[in-house]
DRENKEPA-590285 format. One record per residue (C-alpha): residue number from 1; residue in one letter; x negated, y negated, z. Coordinates in Angstrom, 3 decimals, decimal comma. Example, Ala and Ser with C-alpha at 12.3 -4.5 7.8 and 13.67 -1.06 7.14 Angstrom:
! residues 2
  pos  code        px        py        pz
    1     a   -12,300     4,500     7,800
    2     s   -13,670     1,060     7,140
! end
This chain:
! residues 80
  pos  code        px        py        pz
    1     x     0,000     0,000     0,000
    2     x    -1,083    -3,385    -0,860
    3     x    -2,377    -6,069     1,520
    4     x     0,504    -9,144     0,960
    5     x    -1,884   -12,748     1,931
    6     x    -0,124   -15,635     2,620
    7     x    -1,859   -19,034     2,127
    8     x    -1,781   -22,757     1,502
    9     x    -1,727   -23,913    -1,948
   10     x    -2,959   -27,420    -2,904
   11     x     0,135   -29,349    -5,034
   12     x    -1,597   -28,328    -8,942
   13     x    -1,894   -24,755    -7,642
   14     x     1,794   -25,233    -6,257
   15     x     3,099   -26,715    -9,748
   16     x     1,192   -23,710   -11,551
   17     x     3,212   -20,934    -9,380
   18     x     6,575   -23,162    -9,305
   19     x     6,428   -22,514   -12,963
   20     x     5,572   -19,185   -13,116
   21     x     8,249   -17,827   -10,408
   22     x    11,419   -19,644   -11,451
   23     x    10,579   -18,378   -15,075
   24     x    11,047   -15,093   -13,468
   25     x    14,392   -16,481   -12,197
   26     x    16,570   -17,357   -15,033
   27     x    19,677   -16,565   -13,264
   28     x    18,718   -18,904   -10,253
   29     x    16,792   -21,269   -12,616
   30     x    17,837   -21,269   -15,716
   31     x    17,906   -25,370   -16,649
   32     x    14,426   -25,909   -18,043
   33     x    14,899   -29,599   -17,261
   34     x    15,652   -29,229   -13,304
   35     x    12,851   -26,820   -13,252
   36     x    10,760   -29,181   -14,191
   37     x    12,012   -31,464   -11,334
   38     x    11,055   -28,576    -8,756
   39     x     7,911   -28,201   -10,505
   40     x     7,035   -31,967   -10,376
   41     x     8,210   -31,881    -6,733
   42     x     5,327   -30,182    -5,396
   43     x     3,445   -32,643    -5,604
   44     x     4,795   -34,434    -2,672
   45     x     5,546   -31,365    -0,544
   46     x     3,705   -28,631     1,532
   47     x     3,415   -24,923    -0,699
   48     x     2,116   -21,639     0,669
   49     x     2,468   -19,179    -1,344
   50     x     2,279   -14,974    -1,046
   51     x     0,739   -12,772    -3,274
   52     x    -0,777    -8,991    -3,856
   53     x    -4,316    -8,538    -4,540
   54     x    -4,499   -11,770    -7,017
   55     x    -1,243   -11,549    -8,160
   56     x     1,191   -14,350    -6,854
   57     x     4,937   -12,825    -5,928
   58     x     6,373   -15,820    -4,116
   59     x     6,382   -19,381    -2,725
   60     x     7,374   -21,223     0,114
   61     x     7,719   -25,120    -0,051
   62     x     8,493   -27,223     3,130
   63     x     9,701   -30,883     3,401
   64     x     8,936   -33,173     5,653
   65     x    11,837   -33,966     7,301
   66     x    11,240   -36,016    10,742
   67     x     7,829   -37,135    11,794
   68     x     6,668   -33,821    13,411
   69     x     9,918   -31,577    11,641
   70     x     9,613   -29,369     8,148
   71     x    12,461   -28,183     6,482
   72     x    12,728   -25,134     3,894
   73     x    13,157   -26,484     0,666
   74     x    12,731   -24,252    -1,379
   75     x    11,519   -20,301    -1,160
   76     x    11,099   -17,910    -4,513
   77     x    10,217   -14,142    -4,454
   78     x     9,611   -12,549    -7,930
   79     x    11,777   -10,015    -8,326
   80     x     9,789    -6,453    -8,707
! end
């Protein structure tokens, strides 16, 4: 069984594997333009994202909400 790693992602690596999980999504995300939006939203956000040896099968992205508070925004798994 594969080791799943969990880590932070800076905001290009988060806009690289927003793109590549809600592709695999089309029934959640099927609107290329509001994709986009998500995608150009992780820039100002906080990403971790999961993967399998170096293959990346989900993201997490938190929003700040109060000054010390984070709020889910947003959390893709690519469907096996």
């Amino acid at each position: 069984m594969n080791d799943i790693y969990i880590k932070k992602c800076d905001p290009d690596l988060a806009m690289k594997i927003c793109r590549q999980v809600t592709a695999t999504l089309p029934e959640w995300f099927g609107i290329p333009e509001a994709n986009e939006r998500y995608v150009q939203g992780m820039m100002d956000r906080v990403s971790f994202f999961a993967c399998v040896a170096s293959d990346y099968i989900g993201m997490i992205t938190m929003d700040k909400y109060r000054h010390h508070e984070m709020q889910n925004l947003k959390l893709n798994i690519i469907e096996a």
